[in-house]
N, C-alpha and C positions, 0 to 999 in steps of 0.2 A: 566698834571696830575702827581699825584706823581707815585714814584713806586710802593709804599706800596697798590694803589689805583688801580693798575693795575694786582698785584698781587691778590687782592681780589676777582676784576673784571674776571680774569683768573681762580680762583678755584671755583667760583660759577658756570662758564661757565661749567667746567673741568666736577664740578659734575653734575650741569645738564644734558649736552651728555652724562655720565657715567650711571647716570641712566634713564636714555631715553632710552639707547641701551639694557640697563638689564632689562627694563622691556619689548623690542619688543622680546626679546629672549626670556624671558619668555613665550610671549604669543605665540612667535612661537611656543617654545618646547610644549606648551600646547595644542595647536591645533593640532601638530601632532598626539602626542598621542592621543585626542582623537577620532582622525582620522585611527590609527591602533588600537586604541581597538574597533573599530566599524569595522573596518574590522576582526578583531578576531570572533570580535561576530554574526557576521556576514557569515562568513566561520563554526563557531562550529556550528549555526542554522541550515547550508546547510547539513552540516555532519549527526545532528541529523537527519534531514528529509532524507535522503538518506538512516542511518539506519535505520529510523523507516520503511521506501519502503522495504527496505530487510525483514527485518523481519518480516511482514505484508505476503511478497509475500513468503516465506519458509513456514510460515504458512498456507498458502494457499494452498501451494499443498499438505502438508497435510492432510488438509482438504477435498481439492479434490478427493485427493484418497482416504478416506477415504467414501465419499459420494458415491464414484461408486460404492465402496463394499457394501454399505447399498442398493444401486438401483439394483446391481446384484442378492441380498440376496432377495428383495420385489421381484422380475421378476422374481427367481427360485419360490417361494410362488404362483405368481398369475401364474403361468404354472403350478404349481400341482394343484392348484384350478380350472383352463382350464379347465382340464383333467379330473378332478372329476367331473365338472358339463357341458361336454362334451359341447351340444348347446347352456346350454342355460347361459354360460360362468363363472365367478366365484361363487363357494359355499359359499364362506368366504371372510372376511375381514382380512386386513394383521391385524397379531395378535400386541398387545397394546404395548410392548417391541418395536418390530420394527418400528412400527408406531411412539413411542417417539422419538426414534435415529434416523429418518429420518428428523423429525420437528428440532430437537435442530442442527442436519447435517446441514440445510436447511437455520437457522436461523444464524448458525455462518456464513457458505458461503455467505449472503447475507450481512455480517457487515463487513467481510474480504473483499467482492468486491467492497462496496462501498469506502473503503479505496485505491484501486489502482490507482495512477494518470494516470497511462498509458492508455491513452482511448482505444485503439484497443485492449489491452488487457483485460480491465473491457468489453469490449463490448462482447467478445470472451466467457470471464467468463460467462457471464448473459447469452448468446446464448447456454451454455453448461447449465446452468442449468436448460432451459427453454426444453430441449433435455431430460434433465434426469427427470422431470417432467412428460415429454408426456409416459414415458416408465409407471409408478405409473395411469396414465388416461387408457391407452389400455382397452377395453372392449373384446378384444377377442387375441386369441392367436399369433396371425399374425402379428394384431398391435400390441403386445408387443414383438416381434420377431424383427420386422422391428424398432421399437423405442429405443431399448437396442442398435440397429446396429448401427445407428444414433448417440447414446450419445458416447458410444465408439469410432467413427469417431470424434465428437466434445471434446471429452475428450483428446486424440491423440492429436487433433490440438493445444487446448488451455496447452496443458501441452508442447506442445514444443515450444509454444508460453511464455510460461511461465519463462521457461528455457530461453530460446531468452533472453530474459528482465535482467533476474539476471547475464546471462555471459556479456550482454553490458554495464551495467551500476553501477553493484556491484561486 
């Protein structure tokens, strides 16, 4: 064969592997990326949901405390009503104000708690507000003595349960 024929032979070859290589680069560089932006996106997801945990649960206690005070405020209510209808137990109903801030209390605690992942901690929640509940049911003085003791023991627990959660993980 000639030169000229082998020189040909040689730069077709030359640009073939030339762009053979530049196109696996390509595809490599391409896969990587988007193998780190799925990891990006992938980590900013984890982040959101972590904040969105945080913030959920600051909310919550919040709220928490917020509902005690509304069960302390019904429980001083239904002791002066005790009291007033000595045997034969409350004269009255809690008045419509308090009755409302208990409901919307009641209503947000129960959207905040089903938002916690943390199961022993949603479990903890629900068992406090099934606590602060019984105190709002009492029918006589005693049982609502003993039911207020109760929520405050479960309010204690689930708040330093609470607590727990936000310094481990947030």
């Amino acid at each position: 064969m000639e030169p000229l024929t082998w020189a040909f032979i040689g730069t077709v070859i030359g640009t073939v592997v030339g762009a053979s290589a530049s196109i696996i680069t390509t595809v490599i560089t391409a896969s990587n990326a988007r193998k780190l932006q799925q990891g990006a996106a992938s980590i900013e997801r984890s982040e959101k949901a972590l904040e969105f945990q945080r913030n959920n649960l600051l909310e919550l206690q919040d709220a928490l405390s917020a509902g005690m005070r509304l069960i302390g405020r019904a429980h001083l209510f239904d002791t002066q009503q005790f009291h007033k209808g000595g045997e034969t137990g409350r004269t009255e109903l809690l008045p419509e104000e308090l009755n409302q801030e208990l409901y919307n209390s009641n209503r947000e605690l129960s959207i905040l708690t089903e938002r916690v992942i943390n199961n022993p901690l949603r479990e903890s929640i629900k068992n406090l507000r099934q606590t602060m509940t019984e105190v709002l049911m009492a029918r006589a003085e005693h049982e609502s003595f003993t039911a207020m003791k109760n929520a405050h023991a479960s309010y204690e627990e689930t708040m330093n349960l609470l607590g727990k959660v936000l310094r481990e993980h947030y």
